[in-house]
N, C-alpha and C positions, 0 to 999 in steps of 0.2 A: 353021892355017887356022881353026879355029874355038874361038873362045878358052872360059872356062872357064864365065863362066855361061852359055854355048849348053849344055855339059856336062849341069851344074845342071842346067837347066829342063828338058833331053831325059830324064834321069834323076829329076827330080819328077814329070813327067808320065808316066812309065811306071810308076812307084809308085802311081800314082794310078789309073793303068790297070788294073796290077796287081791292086789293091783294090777295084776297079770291078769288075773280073772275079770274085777270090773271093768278092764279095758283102758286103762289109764295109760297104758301105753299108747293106743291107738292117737287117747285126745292130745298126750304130749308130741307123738307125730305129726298129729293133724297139725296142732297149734307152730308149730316149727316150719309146717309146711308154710302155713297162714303166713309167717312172718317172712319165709324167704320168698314167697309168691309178692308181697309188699314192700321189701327190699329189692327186687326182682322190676317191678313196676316203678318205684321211686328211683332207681339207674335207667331204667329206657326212661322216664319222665324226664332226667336230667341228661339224658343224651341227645331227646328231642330238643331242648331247650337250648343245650353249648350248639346243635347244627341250628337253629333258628336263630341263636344268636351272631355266630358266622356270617350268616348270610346277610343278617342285617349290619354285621361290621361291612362288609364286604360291598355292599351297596352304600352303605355312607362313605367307604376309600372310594367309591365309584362315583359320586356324586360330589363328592368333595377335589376331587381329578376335576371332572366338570366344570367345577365353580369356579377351580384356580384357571382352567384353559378358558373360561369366560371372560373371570376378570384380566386375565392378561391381554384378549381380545379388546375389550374394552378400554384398557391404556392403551395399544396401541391403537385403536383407532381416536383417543385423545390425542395422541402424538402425531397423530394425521392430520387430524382437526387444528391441532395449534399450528401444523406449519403451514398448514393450507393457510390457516387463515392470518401467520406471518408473514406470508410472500403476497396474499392479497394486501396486508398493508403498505407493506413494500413498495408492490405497484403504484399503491393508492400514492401513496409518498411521493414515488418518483413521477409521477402522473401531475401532483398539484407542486411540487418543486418546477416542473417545465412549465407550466400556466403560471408560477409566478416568476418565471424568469422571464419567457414570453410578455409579461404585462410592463415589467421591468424596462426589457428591450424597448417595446412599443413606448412608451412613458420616457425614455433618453431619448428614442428617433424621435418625438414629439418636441421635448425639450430642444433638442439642438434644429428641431426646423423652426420654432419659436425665435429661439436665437439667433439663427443666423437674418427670416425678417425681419427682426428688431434691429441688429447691423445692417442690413438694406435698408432698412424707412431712416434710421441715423445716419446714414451716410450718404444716403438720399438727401434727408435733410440738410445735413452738413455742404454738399455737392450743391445745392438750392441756395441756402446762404451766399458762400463763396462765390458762385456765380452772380447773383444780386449784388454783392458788394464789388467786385469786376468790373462788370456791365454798367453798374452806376457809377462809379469812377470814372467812367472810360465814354459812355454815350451820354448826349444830354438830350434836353428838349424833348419834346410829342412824342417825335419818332424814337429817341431812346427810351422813352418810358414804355412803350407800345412793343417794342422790341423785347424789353426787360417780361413784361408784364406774360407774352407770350412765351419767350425761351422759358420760365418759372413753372407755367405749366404743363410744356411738354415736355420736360425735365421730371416734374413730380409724376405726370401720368406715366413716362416710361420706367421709372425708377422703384416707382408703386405697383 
């Protein structure tokens, strides 16, 4: 009389009933719910996380700005520091360049006042000679030697 999938369907539907009644609906809703309240939670969890992470990207572009406008502060005040202390050499250079040309100077005007008494007492002396061989030639006796003896020395006192 009533073939097999009338069966079937009378016996799905009462399974259905069945489960309708124990309420298996409810726990397959609850359990859905369960799962999309924890889906639900694990997207705001990773949405807390991408803005936390932001922020901390965002403070390291800010801190790392920082660092680069630091160190560039700090080469250029290298670049300060080296020319400062180029031009202090500089000084220092042109400073002991004039002390040793100064000493230089002083050390020729010494030399050539050396020399030129050295040609005075030589030609003093020579002038001292000359004159003795003159005088001797030329005066005799006591009073030329007395003559001679005196002209010699006020000749070397004025000449010296």
């Amino acid at each position: 009389m009533f073939e097999a999938e009338f069966w079937v369907a009378v016996a799905f539907l009462l399974f259905v009933l069945l489960l309708f009644y124990v309420g298996a609906h409810k726990k397959v809703t609850d359990a859905l719910d369960a799962r999309s309240a924890a889906i639900k939670a694990e997207l705001d969890e990773a949405r807390r996380l991408r803005d936390e992470a932001e922020k901390l990207l965002a403070e390291y572009k800010r801190k790392q700005g920082e660092a680069e406008r630091e160190a560039q502060a700090i080469v250029a005040e290298a670049r300060a520091e080296a020319e400062r202390v180029a031009a202090e050499a500089k000084t220092k250079m042109e400073d002991f360049v004039a002390r040793r040309t100064k000493m230089a100077e002083t050390k020729i005007g010494q030399a050539e006042a050396q020399a030129l008494a050295d040609v005075r007492s030589a030609a003093a002396d020579a002038a001292v000679a000359a004159a003795e061989t003159i005088l001797t030639a030329s005066a005799k006796g006591k009073v030329a030697e007395d003559l001679i003896a005196r002209g010699i020395a006020d000749v070397k006192a004025k000449l010296n």
